[in-house]
N, C-alpha and C positions, 0 to 999 in steps of 0.2 A: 504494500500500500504506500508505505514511504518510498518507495523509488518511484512509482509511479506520479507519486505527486509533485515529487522533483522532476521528473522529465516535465510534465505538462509545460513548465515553464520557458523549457528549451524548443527552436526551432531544428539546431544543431549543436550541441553541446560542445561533443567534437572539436567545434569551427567558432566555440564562443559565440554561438549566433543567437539572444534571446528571441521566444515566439512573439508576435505579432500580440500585445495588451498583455503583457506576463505580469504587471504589477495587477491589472485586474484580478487576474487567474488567482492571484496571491488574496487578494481579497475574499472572491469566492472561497477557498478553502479556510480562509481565518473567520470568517464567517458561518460557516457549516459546523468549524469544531466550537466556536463560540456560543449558537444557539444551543448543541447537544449539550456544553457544559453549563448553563445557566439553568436550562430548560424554563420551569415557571418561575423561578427570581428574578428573574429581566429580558432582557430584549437585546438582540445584538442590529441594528442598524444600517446599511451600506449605502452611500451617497446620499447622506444625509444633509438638507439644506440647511446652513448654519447663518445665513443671513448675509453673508462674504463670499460664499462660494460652499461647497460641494465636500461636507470632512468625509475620508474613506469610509470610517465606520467609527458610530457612537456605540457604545458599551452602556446600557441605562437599565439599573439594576430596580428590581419592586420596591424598595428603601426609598427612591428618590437620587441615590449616586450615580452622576455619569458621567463618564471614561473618554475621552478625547482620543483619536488614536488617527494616527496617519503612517500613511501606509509607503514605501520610498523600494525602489530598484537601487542597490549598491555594487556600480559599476566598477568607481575608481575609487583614490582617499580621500575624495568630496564626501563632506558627511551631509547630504541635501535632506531639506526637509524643516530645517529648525526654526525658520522665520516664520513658513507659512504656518506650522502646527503652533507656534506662539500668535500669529493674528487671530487663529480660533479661539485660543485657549483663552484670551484677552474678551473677545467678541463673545463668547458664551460663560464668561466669571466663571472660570476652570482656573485652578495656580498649579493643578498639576496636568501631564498629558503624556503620551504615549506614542513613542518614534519607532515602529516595526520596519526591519530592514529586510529585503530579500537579501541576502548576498549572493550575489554571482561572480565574483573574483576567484581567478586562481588561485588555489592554495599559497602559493609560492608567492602572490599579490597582498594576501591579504594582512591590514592592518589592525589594531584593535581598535572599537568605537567604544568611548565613554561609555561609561552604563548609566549616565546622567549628565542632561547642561542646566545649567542656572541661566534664565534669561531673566527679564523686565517682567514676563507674562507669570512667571512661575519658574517650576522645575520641569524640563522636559528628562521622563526614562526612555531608554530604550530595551530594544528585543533587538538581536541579532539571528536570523534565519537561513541558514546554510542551505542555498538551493545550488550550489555546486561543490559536493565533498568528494573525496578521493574514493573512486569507485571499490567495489569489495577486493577485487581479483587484482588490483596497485598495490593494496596495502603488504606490508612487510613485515 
């Protein structure tokens, strides 16, 4: 199941080539395992209109808490994403939020991301999500 849901992503893995809307694809399945894990405590959200634009997916628990969360492809050591999930967070009085990374770098590319920034808006965390690791039959 997990390999499969890492391929979905790729057009040619191979060739570093991602598919055609693979951060969506990434949505959908953060989305899928979100609803199964909440079930009737909240609601998981996807394109959600926040008043500025469009957040990936709100997290809004039966309590009344909800989750800020945007969703980024990590291509290179750009860490994209931190200003737009700070206009949300600001525009919906959130001080904290949620920066989920595809990564698809190379092993041999890859840097580490903060597991937290401190902006003006709040604290933004993140998720790092390995949708390209060292295949089984590499490993040593």
């Amino acid at each position: 199941m997990e390999s499969e849901a890492v391929n979905s992503f790729w057009e040619s893995r191979t060739k570093g080539k991602l598919g055609k809307k693979s951060e969506k694809r990434g949505q959908e399945i953060l989305a899928v395992f979100a609803r199964a894990k909440l079930a009737a405590k909240g609601a998981a959200i996807r394109e959600a209109v926040s008043g500025i634009g469009f957040v990936d997916v709100l997290i809004k628990f039966s309590s009344g808490l909800l989750h800020v969360v945007e969703l980024k492809m990590l291509k290179g050591n750009d860490v994209p994403g931190t200003a737009q999930l700070a206009k949300y967070m600001t525009h919906l009085n959130r001080h904290e939020g949620w920066l989920v990374f595809f990564d698809a770098r190379k092993t041999n590319r890859k840097t580490t991301i903060p597991v937290s920034f401190k902006t003006k808006a709040g604290t933004i965390r993140t998720v790092v999500i390995d949708i390209n690791p060292i295949a089984p039959h590499e490993l040593k």
